[in-house]
N, C-alpha and C positions, 0 to 999 in steps of 0.2 A: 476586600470582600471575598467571604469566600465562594470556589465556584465547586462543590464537591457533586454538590448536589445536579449541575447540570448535565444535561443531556451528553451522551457522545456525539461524534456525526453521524455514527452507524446508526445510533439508535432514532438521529431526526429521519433518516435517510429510510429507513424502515417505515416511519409514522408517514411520509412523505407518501412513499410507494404504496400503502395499504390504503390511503384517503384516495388513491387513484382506483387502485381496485374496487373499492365501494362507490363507485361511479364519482369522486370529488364530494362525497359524504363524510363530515368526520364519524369516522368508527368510535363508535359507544364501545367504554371499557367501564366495569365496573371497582367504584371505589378509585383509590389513587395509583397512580404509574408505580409499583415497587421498584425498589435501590436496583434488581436484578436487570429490568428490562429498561429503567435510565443509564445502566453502562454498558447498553447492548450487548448482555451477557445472555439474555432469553429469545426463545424464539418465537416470533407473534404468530404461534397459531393458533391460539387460547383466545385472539381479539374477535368477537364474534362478525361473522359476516352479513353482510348488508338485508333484509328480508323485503321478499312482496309483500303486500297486504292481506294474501291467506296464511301469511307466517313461515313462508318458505325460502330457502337461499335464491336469490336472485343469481340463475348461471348466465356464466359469458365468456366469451372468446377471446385471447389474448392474441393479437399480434404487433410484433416488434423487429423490429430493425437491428442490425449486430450491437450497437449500443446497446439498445433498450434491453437487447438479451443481457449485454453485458453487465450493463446497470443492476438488474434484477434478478441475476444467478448469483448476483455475488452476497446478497443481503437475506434472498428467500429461498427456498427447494420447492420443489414439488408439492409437498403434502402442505406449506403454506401458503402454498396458491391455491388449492383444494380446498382449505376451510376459508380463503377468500371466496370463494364460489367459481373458480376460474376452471372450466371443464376443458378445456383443452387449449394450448397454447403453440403459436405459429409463426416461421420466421416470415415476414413482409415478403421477401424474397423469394419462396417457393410460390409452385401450383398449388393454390388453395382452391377448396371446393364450396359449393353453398350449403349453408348453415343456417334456413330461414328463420326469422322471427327468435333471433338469437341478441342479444347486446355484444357487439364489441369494441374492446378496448384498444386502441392503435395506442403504441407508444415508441415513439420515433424521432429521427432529428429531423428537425423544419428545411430539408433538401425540394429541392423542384421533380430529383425524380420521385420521394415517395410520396408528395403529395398526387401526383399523376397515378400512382398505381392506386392510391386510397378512392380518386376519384374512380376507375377505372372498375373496383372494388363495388361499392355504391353503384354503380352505373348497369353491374350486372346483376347486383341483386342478392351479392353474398351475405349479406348478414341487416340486420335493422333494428335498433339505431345504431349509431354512430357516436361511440364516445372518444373524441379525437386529442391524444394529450402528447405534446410536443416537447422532446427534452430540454429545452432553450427556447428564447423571445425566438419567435417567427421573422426574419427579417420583411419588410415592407412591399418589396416586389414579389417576394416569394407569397403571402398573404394576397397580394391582387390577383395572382397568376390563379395562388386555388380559388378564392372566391367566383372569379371568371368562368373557371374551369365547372365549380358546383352548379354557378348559373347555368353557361350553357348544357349542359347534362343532366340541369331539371331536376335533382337528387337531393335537393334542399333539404327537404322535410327529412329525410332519413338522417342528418345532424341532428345531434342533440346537446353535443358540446363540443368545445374547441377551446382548450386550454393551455398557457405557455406554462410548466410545471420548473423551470428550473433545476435539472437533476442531470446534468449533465458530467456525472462525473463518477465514477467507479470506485466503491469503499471496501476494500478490503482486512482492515483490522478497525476497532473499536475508533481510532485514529490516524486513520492510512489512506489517503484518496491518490488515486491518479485518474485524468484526463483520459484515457485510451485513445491516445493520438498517435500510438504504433513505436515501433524501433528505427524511425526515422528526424524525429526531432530534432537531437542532437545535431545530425548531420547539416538539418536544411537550416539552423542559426550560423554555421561556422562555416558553409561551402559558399564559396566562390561562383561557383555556376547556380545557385539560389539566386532567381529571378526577383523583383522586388512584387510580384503579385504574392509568389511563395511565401515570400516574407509575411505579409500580410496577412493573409491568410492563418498561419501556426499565428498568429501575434492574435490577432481574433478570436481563434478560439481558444487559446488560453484565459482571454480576456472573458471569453465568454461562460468558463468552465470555473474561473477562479469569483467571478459573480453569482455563480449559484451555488460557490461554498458558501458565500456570504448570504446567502438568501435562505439556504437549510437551518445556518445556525444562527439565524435571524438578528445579526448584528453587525453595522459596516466598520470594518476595521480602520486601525494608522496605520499607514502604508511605509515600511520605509525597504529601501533600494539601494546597492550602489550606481557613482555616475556612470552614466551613459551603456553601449551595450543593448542588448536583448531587455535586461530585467529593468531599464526604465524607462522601455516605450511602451511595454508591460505596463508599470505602477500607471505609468501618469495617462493610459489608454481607458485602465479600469478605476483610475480616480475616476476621470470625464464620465465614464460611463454610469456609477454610483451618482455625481453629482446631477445628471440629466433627468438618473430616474428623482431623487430626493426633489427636484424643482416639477416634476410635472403634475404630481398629486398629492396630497395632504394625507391620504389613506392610500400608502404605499407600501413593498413589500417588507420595509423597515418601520412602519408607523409603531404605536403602541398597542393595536392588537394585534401584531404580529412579531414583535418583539419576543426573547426567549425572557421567563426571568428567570432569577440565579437562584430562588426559595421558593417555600409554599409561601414568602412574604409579600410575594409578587413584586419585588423591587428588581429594576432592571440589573442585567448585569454589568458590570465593566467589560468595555470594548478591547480586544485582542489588538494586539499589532501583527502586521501580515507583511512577512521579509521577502522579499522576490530577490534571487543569486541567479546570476549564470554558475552553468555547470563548473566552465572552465574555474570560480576558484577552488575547488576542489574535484580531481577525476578520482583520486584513489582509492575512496570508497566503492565505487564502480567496478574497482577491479580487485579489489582484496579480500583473502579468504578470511571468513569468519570464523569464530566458535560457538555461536549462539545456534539453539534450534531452528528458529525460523528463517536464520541465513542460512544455514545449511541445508533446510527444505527447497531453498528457492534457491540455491547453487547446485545442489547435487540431481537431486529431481525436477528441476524445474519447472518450481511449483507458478502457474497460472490462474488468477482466478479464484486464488484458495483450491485449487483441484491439481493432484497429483498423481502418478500412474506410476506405481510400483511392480518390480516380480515378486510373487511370493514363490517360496518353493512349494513345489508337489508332494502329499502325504504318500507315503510308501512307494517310492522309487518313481514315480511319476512326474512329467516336465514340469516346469515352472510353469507360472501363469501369471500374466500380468491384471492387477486389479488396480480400478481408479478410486482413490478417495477424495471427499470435500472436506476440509478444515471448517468446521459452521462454527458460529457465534453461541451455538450449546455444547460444543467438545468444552468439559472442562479442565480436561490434560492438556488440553493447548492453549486456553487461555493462562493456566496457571506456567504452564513452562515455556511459554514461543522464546518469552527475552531471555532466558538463561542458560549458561553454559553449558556446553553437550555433558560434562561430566554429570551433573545437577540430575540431567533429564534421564540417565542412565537408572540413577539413581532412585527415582520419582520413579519408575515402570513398577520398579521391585516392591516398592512401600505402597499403592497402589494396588497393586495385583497382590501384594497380602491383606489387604484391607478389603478389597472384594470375596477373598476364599472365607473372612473368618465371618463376612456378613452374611455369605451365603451358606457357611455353616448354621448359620444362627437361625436362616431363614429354616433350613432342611432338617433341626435337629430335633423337632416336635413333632416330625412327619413318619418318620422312616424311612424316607429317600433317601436315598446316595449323592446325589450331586441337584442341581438348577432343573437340569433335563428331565431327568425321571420324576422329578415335580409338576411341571409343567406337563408333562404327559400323566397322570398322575391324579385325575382330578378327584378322586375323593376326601385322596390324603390332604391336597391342596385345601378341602374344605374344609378341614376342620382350625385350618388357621387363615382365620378374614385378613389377618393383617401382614403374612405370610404373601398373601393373594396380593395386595396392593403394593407388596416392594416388586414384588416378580418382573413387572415392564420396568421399573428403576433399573435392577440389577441389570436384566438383558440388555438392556440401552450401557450400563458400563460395562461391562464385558466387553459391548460390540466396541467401543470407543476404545478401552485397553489394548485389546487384540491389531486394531486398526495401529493404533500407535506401536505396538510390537514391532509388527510388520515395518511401518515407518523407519525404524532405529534399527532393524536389519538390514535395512537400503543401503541407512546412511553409514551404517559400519562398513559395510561391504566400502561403498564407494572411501569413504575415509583410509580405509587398509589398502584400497591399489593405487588409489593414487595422493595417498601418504600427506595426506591435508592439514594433518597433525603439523607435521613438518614444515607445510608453507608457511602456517601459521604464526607458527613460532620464529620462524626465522624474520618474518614481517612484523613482528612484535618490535624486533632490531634493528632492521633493514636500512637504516644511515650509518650503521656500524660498518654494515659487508662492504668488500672493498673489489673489484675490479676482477683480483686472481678468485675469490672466492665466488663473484658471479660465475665466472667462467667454470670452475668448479662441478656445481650447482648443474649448469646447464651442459654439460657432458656427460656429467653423471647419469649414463642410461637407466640405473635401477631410483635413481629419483622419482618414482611417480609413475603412471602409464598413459597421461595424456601430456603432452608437451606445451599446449597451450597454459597449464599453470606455471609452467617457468617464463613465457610470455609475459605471463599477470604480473609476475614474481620481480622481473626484468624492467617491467616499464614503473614499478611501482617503486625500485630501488633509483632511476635516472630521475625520474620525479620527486623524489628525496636528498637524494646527495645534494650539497651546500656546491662542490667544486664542482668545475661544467668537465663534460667528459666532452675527452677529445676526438674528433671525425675519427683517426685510428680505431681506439678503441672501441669505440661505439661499431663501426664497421668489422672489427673483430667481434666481438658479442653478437650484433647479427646475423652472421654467418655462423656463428656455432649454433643458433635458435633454427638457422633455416635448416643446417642437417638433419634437425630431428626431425624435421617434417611438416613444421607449423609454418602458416604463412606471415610475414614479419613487415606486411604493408602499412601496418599503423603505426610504424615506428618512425618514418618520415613525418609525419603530424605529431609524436610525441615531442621531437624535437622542436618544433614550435610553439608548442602550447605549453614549453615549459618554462618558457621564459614569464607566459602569464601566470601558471601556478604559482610561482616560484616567490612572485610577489604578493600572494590572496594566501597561501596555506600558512596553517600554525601549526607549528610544533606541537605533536600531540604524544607528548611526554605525560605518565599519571599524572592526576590530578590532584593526587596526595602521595606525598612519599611514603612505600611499604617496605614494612620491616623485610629485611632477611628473611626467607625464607630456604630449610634445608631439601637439599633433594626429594627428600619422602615426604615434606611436605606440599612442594611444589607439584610434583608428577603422581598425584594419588590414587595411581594406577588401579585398575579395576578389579585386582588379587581380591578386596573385601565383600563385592559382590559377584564375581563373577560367576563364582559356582552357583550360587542361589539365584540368578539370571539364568543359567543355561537350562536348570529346571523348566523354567517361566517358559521360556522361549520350547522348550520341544514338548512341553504340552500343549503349545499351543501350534506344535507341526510347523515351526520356524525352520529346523534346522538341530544337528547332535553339533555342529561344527561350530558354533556361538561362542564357546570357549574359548577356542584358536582365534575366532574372529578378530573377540578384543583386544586380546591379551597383549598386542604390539601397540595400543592404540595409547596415546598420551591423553591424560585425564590432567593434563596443570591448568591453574586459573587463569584468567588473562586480567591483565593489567589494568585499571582503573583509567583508561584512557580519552580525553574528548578530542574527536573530531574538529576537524575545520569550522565544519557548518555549527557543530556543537557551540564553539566559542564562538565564534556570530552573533546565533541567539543569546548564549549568555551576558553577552556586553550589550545587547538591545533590551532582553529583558531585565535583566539584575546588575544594571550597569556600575553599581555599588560596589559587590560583591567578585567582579569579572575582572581578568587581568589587565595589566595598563598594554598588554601588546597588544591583544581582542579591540580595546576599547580603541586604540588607536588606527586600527585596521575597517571600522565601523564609524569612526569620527568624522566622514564628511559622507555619509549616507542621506542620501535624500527622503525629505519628509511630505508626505499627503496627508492631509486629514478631511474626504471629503464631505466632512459638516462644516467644516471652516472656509468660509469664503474667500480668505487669505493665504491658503495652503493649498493653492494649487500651480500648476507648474505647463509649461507647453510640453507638448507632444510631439518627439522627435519622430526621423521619418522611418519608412524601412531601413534604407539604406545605411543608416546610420547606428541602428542596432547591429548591421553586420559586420559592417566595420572593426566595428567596436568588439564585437562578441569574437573578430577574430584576432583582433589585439593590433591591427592595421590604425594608422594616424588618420585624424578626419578636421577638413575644417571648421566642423563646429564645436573640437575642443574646447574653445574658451566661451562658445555660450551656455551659461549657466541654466540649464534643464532641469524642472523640478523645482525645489524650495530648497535652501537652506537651512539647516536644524537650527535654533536656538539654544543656549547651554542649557534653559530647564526643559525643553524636548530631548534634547540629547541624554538627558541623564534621568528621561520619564522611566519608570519602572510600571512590566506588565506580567500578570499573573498568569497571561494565557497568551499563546502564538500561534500563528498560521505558519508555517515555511515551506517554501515551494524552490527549488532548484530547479530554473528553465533547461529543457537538455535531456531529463532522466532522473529517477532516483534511485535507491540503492537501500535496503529492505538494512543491513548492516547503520544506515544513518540514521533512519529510522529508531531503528533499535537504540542506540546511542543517543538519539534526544530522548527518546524514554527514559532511559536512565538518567540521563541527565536532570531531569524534569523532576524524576521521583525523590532524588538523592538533594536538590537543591530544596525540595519543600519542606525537607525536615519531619520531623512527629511533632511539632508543636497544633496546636490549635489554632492557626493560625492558615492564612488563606496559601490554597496549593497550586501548584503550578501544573499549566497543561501546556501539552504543546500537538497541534494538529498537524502533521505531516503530509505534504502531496509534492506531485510531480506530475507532467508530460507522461510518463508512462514507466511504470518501474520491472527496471529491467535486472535481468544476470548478468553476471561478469562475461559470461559466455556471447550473449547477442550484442553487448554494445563494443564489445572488442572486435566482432567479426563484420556487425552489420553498420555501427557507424566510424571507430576509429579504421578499420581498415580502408573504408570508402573514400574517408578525408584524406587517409596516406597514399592513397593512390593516385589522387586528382595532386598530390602533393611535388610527388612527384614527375 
């Protein structure tokens, strides 16, 4: 069946968020959802907002919690909270002041302290009503504690709702969630000194963050897992939890009118399968430099949130200045290039920004103006072309988005040229080839790069590949040449551990089809054919005269048709036909949940046992069989659509790479296309999980 037509997550995540702004009203849109804003490529602030009875916007207050901010900066901006009706918006956590005879909206996680400051809120008098929407089910005690709490405080009547919303989870691409559970996750599955409430706790609300994917996209997944570990006290915590809601109501959040469908045929769709990994079988996505734009974004500038903070240079000899930008779900230069190779995107500015000059000619050439500006100031001439008048905000909106991205690709050249990423890159293309003297190499080599932390990356990403075990010497030599540069080489005592587990979970991620030969000029299609015509670009737009020099060192080759670890995973769970017999076999005793099936459920091991396990340590309850057993026609079911979640971290690079994966396995036939939803714990840079979780673990390791 196909699902072309369905929603993205951004795009429920959106409809989700906007039915809360209109007080839990569904927002009236006229006529049907178009293709643009079903692949949360538009942005809703065309959906009109909620009106009083003399046909006015209903204004109100937003406050929120750092989720809830989080939740909600990542999906909406300002000016779409403005045509929600939202007049001003506030962190939970500040001094707030009274705002009488105002509506607001709490949107928060179900904590004992913010339900205390909400009462506390109410109790003084800051705002009335009360529309109370809680990112996640309220736990039980926490629910008696406020209710108690409204009681005695007498503030009842200023409720007017209190609703569990589900949304507990942060969307940053069309298909991209993470949990915002910090840059500690990783560490608290695999440390030792992880308490078994810790445990519990990350295990919770995962559990809790990966059930209200399932409730956005209105459909409970087949769960499968490998044994034991982190990722199946996961599966089989959020099977139990699926199964308890599906048994307590018949009009539940999965019923049939809250089901997604897959057409205007209204016929349901077919249910995803949702993979739960530990991190550990694959790190070196974590750690390895990319060539894709959106990795690059979120290695070199580290990109948060969709939001980045660049220098631009100063016009006529004046400092630099750093400006922040948002990557929003209406940039259409980043939707069309996030996945593809920096050279591509190089490329795409120029074609682009000539396609703008020659529209803006088109727009200017009936006027007399000179350029966009002198139109726009200009208002006679403006009138005599109505239609002139109606591109003018199109045009200025690309412009601003070109320039924005200019700026972007000056960042990233810059950081590209000093610290020579071209080169990691390529040499990581290889990196089972390099042999011991050429590490050493590599990492003496002082004009290699200008932070030392990418031979780190470079370093641990070549011991976690090589087939033969390096010896305590060697290794011992290698780290000591890492420490002279200056980097700290604490996570190198955990890499040594945890590669005995990789070692048995990673594939070889050799192309996925053999390429032809390729000759030097065709491979390094260096930037000689645009660069003059770029450097234009760029110092009209007060980039910089130096653009030229910038690139000109810069490697423009393709990269290798490569999948990933996690890539092959999915492909032997979903197209298990099609998928290699090594994948398939690496996935052959994965455990199966299906929580509509009364048959397909499995016990629930402890914390303790996830840690164990997750740190590759032997446990007594090896031999009991946890989970379900797959059957050969479960084993070899095929799904058009996947949730994948790596407990631990994710990695913006794997990401990128099941896209591909996804787009390239669906073919151009007519025939039904493959998705694949991406999330994680918290997705991080190469730079935080090397410093903030493997160094922690090499230190206790030691």
């Amino acid at each position: 069946m196909s699902n072309t037509t369905l929603q993205s997550l951004r795009a429920r995540q959106i409809a989700s968020v906007e039915k809360i702004l209109n007080l839990n009203v569904e927002p009236p849109r006229e006529g049907q959802q178009s293709q643009e804003v079903a692949n949360g490529q538009q942005n809703s602030a065309n959906t009109a907002a909620l009106l009083n009875p003399e046909g006015g916007p209903v204004w109100k207050v937003l406050v929120f919690d750092n989720l809830g901010r989080d939740v909600i900066s990542s999906v909406l901006r300002v000016n779409d909270l403005r045509a929600r009706g939202i007049t001003i918006h506030l962190s939970l956590n500040t001094t707030r002041h009274m705002i009488p005879d105002v509506p607001v909206l709490y949107f928060v996680e179900p904590t004992s302290q913010n339900v205390q400051i909400i009462t506390s809120d109410l109790s003084r008098g800051l705002y009335s009503p009360a529309y109370i929407n809680f990112l996640s089910s309220v736990p039980r005690p926490v629910l008696e504690d406020f209710a108690t709490q409204i009681a005695t405080a007498g503030v009842s009547e200023n409720i007017a709702q209190v609703y569990d919303q589900y949304l507990d989870f942060v969307v940053s691409e069309p298909d991209l969630f993470s949990l915002g559970m910090g840059n500690e996750t990783y560490w608290t599955m695999n440390s030792a000194q992880t308490s078994d409430e810790q445990m519990d706790s990350s295990v919770d609300r995962i559990v809790s963050g990966l059930f209200s994917v399932a409730v956005t996209m209105g459909v409970i997944p087949i769960i499968r897992c490998p044994k034991s570990g982190a990722a199946e006290v996961i599966a089989a915590k959020l099977d139990r939890k699926l199964r308890d809601h599906l048994l307590q109501s018949k009009d539940n959040l999965f019923s049939a009118s809250n089901q997604r469908p897959s057409s205007s045929s209204g016929l349901t769709a077919s249910r995803p399968v949702l993979i739960i990994v530990d991190r550990n079988v694959d790190i070196v996505p974590m750690l390895s430099h990319s060539w894709t734009y959106q990795s690059l974004v979120h290695d070199v500038l580290n990109m948060h949130l969709n939001r980045i903070t660049v220098e631009v240079p100063g016009e006529q000899g004046k400092n630099a200045t750093k400006r922040s930008y948002d990557l929003t779900a209406n940039d259409f230069f980043w939707a069309k290039n996030a996945s593809l190779p920096f050279p591509f995107v190089a490329e795409d500015i120029d074609a682009q920004l000539t396609k703008y000059r020659d529209d803006a000619n088109e727009v200017t050439r009936g006027t007399g103006a000179s350029s966009i500006e002198d139109l726009q100031a200009d208002t006679n001439a403006a009138q005599h072309l109505k239609a002139a008048i109606t591109l003018l905000p199109e045009l200025r909106e690309r412009k601003s988005i070109l320039d924005m991205h200019m700026n972007i690709l000056s960042a990233l050249m810059e950081g590209i040229k000093t610290r020579q990423l071209d080169n990691f890159y390529q040499l990581e293309e290889t990196i089972a080839k390099q042999t011991k003297v050429q590490m050493l190499e590599i990492i003496k080599d002082k004009d290699k790069g200008s932070q030392p932390m990418d031979k780190l990356r470079l370093f641990i990403i070549w011991v976690l590949s090589i087939d033969q075990e390096l010896s305590r010497s060697d290794m011992e030599q290698c780290e000591e040449a890492l420490k002279e540069t200056g980097v700290d080489t604490s996570s190198l005592a955990y890499i040594r551990q945890v590669r005995q587990i990789s070692r048995m979970t990673m594939m070889s991620t050799q192309p996925a089809q053999q390429q032809p030969q390729s000759t030097s000029a065709d491979l390094f299609r260096g930037f000689s054919n645009i660069s003059a015509r770029l450097t234009d670009r760029f110092k009209d737009a007060g980039i910089g005269a130096n653009f030229d020099n910038l690139i000109s060192g810069v490697k423009t080759f393709l990269p290798a048709n490569r999948d990933l670890t996690l890539t092959k995973i999915t492909e032997s769970l979903m197209d298990p036909q099609n998928a290699s017999s090594s994948a398939i076999a690496k996935t052959e005793t994965y455990l199966y949940f299906d929580p509509r099936n009364a048959n397909a459920r499995g016990i629930i091991p402890s914390a303790s046992q996830a840690r164990s396990q997750q740190s590759g340590m032997p446990s007594a309850l090896n031999g009991v069989g946890r989970g379900i057993e797959a059957s050969f026609g479960q084993k070899r079911q095929g799904f058009n659509e996947a949730i994948v979640f790596p407990v631990g971290g994710g990695s913006m690079d794997e990401y990128g790479n099941l896209q591909e994966w996804a787009k390239r396995s669906s073919g151009t036939s007519q025939g039904p296309k493959r998705r694949v939803v991406y999330g994680s714990t918290e997705l991080l840079n190469a730079h935080d999980f090397l410093t903030k979780e493997l160094a922690r673990l090499g230190q206790e390791s030691t």
